[in-house]
Legacy VTK file of the C-alpha trace (Angstrom):
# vtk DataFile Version 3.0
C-alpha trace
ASCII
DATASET POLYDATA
POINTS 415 float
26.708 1.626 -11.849
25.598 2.933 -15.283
25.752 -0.445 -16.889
24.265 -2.043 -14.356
21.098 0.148 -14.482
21.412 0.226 -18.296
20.278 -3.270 -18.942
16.679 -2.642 -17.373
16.259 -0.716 -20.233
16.905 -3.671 -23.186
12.996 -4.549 -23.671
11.515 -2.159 -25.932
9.278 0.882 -24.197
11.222 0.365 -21.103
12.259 4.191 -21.206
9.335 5.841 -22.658
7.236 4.732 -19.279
9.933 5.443 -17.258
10.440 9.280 -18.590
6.696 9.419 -18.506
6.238 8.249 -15.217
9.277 10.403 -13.685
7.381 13.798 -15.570
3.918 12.240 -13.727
5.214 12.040 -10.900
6.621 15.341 -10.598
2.954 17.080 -9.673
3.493 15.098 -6.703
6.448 16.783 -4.955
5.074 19.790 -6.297
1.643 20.675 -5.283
2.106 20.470 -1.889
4.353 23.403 -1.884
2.898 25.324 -4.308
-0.749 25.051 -2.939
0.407 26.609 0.335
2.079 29.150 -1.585
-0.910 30.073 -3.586
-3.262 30.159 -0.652
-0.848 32.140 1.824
0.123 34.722 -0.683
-3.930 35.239 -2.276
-5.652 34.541 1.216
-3.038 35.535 4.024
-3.308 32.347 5.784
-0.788 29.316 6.461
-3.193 27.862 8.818
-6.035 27.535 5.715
-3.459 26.525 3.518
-2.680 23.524 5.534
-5.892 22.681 6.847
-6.977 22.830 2.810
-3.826 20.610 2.083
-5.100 18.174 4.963
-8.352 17.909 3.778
-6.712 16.649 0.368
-4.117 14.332 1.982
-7.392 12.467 3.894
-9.475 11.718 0.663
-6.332 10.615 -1.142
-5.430 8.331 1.519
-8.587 6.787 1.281
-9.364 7.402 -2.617
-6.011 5.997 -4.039
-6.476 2.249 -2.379
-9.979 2.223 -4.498
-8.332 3.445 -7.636
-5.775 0.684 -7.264
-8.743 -1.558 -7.515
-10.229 -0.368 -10.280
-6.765 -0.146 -12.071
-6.373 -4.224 -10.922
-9.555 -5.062 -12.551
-9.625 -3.219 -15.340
-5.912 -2.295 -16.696
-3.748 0.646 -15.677
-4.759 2.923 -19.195
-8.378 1.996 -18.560
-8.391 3.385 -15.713
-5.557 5.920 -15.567
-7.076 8.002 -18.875
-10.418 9.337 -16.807
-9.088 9.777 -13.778
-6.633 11.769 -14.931
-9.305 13.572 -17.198
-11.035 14.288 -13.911
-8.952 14.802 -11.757
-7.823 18.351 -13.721
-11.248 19.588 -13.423
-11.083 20.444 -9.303
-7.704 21.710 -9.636
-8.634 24.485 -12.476
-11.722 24.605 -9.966
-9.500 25.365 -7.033
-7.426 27.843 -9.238
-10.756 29.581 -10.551
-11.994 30.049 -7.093
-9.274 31.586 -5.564
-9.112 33.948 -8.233
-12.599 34.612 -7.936
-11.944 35.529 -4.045
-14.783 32.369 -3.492
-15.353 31.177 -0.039
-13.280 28.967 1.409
-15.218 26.508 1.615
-14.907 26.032 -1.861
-11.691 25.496 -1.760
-11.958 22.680 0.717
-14.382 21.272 -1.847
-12.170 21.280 -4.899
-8.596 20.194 -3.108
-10.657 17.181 -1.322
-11.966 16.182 -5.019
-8.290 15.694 -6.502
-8.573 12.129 -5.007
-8.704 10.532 -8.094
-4.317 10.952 -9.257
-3.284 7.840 -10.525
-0.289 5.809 -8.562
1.981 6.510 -11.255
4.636 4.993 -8.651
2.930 1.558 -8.209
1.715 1.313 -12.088
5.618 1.606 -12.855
6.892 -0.702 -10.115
4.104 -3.435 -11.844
5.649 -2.831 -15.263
8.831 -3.897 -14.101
7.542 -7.088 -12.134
5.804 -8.056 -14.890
9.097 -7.599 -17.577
11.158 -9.037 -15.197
8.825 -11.530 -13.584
11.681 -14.632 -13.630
14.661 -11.979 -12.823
14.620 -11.222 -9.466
18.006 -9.220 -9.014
16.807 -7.543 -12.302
13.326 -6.816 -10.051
15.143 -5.316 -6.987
17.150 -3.268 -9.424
14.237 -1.746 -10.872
12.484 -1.183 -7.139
15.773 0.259 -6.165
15.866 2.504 -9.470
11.961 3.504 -8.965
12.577 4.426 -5.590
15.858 6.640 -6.289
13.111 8.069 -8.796
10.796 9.416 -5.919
13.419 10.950 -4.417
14.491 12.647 -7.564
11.608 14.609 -8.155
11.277 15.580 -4.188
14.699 17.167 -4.428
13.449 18.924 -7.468
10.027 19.357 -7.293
9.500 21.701 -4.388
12.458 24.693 -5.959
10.519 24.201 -9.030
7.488 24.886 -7.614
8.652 27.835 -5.337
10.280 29.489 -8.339
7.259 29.784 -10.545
4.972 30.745 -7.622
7.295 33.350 -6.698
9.001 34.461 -10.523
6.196 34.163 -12.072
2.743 34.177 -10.584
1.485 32.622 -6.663
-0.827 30.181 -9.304
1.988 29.091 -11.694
3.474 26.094 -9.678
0.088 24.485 -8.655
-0.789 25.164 -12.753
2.513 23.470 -14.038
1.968 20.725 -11.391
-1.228 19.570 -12.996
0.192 20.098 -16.417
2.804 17.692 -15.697
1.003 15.564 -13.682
-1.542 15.386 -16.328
0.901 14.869 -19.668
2.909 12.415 -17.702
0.088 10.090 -17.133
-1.908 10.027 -19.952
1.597 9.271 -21.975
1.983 6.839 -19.004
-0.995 5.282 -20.376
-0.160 5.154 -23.643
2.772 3.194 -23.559
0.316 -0.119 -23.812
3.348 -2.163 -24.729
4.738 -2.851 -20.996
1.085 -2.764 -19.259
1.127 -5.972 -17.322
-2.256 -8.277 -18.487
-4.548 -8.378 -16.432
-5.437 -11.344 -13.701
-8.157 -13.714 -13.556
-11.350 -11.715 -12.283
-13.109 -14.338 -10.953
-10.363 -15.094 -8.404
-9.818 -11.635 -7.589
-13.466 -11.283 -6.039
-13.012 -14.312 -4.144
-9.490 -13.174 -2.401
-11.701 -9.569 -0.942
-9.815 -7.269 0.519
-5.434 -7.248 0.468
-5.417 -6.144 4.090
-6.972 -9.466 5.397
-2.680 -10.959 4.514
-1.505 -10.210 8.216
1.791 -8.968 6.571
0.312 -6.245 4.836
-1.166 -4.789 8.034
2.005 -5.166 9.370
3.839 -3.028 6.476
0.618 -0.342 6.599
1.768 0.323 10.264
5.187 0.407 9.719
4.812 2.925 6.514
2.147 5.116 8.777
5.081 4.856 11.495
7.144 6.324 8.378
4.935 9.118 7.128
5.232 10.437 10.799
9.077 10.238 10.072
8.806 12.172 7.006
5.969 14.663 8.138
7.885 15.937 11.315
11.560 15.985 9.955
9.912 18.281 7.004
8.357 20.595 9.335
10.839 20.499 12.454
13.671 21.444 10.079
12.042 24.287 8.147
11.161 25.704 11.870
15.146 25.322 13.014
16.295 27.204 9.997
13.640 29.768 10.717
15.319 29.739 14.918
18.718 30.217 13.277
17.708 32.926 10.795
18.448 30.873 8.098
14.751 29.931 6.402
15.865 30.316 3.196
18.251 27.070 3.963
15.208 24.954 4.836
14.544 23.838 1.191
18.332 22.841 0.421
18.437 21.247 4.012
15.600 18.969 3.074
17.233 18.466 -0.720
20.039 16.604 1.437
17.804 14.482 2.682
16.247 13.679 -0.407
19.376 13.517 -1.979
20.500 10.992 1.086
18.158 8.666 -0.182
18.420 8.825 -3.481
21.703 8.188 -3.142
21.312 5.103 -0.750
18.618 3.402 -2.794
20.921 3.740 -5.960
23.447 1.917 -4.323
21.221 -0.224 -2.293
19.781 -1.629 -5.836
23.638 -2.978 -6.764
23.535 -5.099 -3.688
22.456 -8.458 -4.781
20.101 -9.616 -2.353
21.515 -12.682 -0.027
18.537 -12.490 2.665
14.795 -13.066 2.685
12.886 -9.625 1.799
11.519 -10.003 5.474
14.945 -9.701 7.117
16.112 -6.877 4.702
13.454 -5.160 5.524
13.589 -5.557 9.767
17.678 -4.416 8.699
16.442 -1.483 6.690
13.850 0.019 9.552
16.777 -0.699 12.293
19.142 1.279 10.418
16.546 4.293 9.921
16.146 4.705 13.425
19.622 4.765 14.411
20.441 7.205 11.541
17.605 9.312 12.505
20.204 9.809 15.816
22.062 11.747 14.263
19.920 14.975 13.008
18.419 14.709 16.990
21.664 15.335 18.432
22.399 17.995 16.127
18.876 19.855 16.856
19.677 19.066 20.663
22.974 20.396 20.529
22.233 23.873 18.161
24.178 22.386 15.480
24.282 25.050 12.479
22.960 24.289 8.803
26.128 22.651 7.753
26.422 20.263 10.562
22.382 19.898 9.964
22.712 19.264 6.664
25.159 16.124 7.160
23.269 14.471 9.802
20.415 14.711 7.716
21.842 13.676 4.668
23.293 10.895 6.605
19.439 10.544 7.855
17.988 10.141 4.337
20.179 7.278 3.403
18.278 4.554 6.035
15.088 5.524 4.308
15.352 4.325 1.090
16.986 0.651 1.616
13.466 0.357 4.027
10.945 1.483 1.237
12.334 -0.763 -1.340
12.316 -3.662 0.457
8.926 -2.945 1.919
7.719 -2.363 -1.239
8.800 -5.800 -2.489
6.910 -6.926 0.319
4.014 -5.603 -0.431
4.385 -7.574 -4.346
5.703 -10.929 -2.511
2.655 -11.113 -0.267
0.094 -10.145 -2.569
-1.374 -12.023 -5.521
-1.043 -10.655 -9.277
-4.371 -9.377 -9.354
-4.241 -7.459 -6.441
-0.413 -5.356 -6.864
-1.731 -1.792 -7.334
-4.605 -1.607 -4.963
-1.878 -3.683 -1.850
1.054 -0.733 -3.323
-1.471 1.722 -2.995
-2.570 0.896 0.764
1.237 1.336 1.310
1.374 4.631 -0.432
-2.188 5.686 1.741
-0.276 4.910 5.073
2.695 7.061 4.379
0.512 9.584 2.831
-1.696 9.562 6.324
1.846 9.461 8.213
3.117 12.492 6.913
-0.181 14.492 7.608
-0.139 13.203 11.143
3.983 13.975 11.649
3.652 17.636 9.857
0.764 18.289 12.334
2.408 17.193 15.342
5.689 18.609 14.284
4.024 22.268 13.972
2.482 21.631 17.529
5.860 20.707 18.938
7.653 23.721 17.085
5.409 26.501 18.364
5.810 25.100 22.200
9.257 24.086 22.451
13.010 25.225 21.891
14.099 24.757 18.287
15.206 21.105 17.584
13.390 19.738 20.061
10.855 18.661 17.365
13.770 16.144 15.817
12.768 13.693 18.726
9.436 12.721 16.704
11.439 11.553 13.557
13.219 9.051 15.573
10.351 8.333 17.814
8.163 7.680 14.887
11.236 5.475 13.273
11.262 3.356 16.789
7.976 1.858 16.604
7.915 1.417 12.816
11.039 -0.830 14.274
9.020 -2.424 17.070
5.952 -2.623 14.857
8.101 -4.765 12.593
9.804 -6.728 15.180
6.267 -7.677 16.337
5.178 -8.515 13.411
8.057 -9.870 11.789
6.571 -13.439 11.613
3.996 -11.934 8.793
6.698 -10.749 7.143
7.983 -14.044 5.592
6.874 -14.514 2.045
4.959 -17.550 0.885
6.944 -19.937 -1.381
5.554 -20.781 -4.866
4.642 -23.909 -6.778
7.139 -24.432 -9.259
3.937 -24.776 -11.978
3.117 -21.094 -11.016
7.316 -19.819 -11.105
7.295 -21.425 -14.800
4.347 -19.848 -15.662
5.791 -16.454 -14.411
2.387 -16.131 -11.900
4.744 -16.612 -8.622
3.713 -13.845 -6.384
6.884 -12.486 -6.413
6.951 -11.604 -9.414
3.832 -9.329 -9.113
5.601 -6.380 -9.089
LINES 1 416
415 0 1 2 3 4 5 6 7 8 9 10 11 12 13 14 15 16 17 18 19 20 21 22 23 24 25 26 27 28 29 30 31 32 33 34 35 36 37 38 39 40 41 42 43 44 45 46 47 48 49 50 51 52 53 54 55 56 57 58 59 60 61 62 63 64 65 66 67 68 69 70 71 72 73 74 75 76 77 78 79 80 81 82 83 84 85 86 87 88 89 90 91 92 93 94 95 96 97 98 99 100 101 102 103 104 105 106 107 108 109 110 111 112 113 114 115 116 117 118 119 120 121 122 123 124 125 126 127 128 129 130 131 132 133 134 135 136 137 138 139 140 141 142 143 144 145 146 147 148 149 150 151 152 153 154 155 156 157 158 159 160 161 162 163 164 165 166 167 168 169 170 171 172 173 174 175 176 177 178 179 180 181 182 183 184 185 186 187 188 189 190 191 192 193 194 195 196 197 198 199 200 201 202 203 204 205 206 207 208 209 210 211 212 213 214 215 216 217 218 219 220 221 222 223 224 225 226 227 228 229 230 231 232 233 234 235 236 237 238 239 240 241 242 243 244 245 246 247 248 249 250 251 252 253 254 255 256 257 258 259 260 261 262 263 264 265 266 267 268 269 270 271 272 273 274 275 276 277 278 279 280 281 282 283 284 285 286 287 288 289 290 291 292 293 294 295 296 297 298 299 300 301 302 303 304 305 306 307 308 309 310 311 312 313 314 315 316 317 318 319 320 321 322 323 324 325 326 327 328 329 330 331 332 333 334 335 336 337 338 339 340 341 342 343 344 345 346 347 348 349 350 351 352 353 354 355 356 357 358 359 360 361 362 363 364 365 366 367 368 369 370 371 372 373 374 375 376 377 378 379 380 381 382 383 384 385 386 387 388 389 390 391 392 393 394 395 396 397 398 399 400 401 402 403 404 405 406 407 408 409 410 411 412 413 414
């Protein structure tokens, strides 16, 4: 497996972007965690905390697609060095008014105004499309590897976070999450030597928006579908540890998960791909809903955290085979000049899923005997599989000329 992996790395800057990215992308696992920390331990409320964290999830949902533009048109350092600048200004003006005992509304203010984090996921997944644009086992080794990334820094990201909020001060993981998040993408940026080039403006404009491609609608309903899959299994299994008196268990039950995938999407990227991304992907979403079984009949059945913790482990494997392929998708379908803002419409629609499935989960968990809440995972998994099935006939990706494959412009290679 090592060597197999080890030979992404051979063109030069390869693994300064990648240990750049992975530090970047850190912030993102973290400040979730650490900002309901923060607010529940200096204002005394969960519900503010995650009506605050809401507020943030909406304008990045809608903030990141418009970044990807701007990143499209203008180059990923371009782009990524301001927002990044900004960006740390309403964070320190979050942590300044909660210190300050301001009114809450400020806080709404500030948390809505970090909209502006680079997709430090997407900008990586187009680095590798563009080294590896006439490779494609090298390219689904790299999605694969990317993926297996995210998952990473979930498993870690959230006990980082809840050790310096709780060793060391209630601001300390939101401050180290914009400290990473900040030095990871600015040396991101830096690394200018793998930036893809940029397309042909003039036939950008003229293409308007990436959701008018049928397919992509398709994969934004599927990943929303998703979100809710992530969202409630979060939630539902931090309130069945509570039932069982085992809370503190909720973080390493949702590590399995995380680990699950991680796991599944480093093996998954050895696979050498044998069917069209469109079938892989109808495979991967099929097998995510019947794994997602598994931690239902556990809940169901008062299964304790050991049990739990297999199913869900178990669980997290189906998820990552489905986001890799959907992500190659997403590149397949779109032109070059369009990649980050088409990844980032994916990323909104899982982002908007897991608000939606954490909100419905804590509904569910308050009104109903514990594990009851595991039947909106695989609900939520069910029609991302009929949504696909409905729509598989978007899902097939155009064929290109064999001028634009020489030229290393085929859409497929936009990743």
């Amino acid at each position: 497996m090592l060597a197999s992996y080890r030979r992404l790395f051979a063109p030069p800057g390869t693994v300064a972007f990648t240990l750049a990215g992975l530090l970047g992308r850190l912030t993102m696992s973290m400040t979730g965690v650490a900002l309901v920390v923060l607010l529940s331990e200096r204002r005394g409320s969960y519900a503010l905390a995650g009506t605050v964290a809401a507020a943030g999830l909406v304008t990045g949902a809608i903030g990141m697609p418009l970044l990807g533009r701007l990143v499209d048109r203008f180059g990923q350092a371009r782009i990524a060095v301001p927002a990044t600048v900004y960006n740390a200004v309403p964070l320190l003006g979050l942590l300044l008014c909660v210190r300050l005992g301001a009114p809450d509304w400020t806080l709404y203010a500030c948390w809505a105004a970090c909209a502006a984090a680079p997709n430090l996921g997407g900008m990586a997944r187009a680095r590798w499309a563009h080294l590896y644009r006439d490779d494609p086992a090298a390219r689904h080794l790299a999605n694969s590897f990317e993926q297996s990334l995210d998952e990473l820094c979930f498993m870690a990201g959230p006990v980082l976070a809840m050790v310096l909020c709780t060793a060391v001060a209630p601001e300390a993981g939101l401050l180290a999450a914009g400290v990473f998040g900040s030095a990871g993408a600015l040396l991101f940026a830096a690394q200018r030597r793998t930036e893809p080039p940029l397309a042909g403006r003039t036939a950008d404009r003229r293409r308007g928006s990436p959701l008018r491609i049928p397919g992509l609608r398709v994969l934004l309903l599927t990943f929303l579908a998703t979100g809710v899959v992530f969202g409630s299994t979060e939630l539902t299994t931090v309130a069945y540890a509570d039932a069982l008196g085992h809370k503190p268990l909720a973080g390493a039950l949702l590590a399995l998960v995380a680990a699950g995938s991680c796991a599944a999407g480093l093996v998954f990227g050895l696979l050498r791909p044998r069917r069209s991304p469109g079938v892989r992907f109808l495979s991967g979403v099929t097998a995510m809903a019947l794994l997602l079984l598994l931690p239902l009949a556990a809940g169901l059945g008062g299964a304790g955290p050991a049990l739990l913790g297999a199913a869900l482990f178990a669980a997290g494997t189906g998820t990552a085979p489905t986001m890799v392929t959907g992500m190659t998708l997403v590149q397949e379908l779109l032109p070059r000049g369009q990649l980050n803002e088409g990844m980032a419409v994916a990323v909104s629609g899982i982002v908007t899923g897991i608000s939606a499935g954490a909100a419905l989960a804590g509904a569910v968990a308050e009104h109903t005997a514990p594990g009851t809440g595991y039947w909106l995972p695989a609900g939520a998994a069910a029609l991302a599989l009929l949504i696909a099935l409905t729509g598989r006939r978007h899902l097939r990706t155009p064929a290109a000329p064999p001028a634009e494959r020489a030229s290393g412009r085929v859409v497929s290679a936009a990743r």
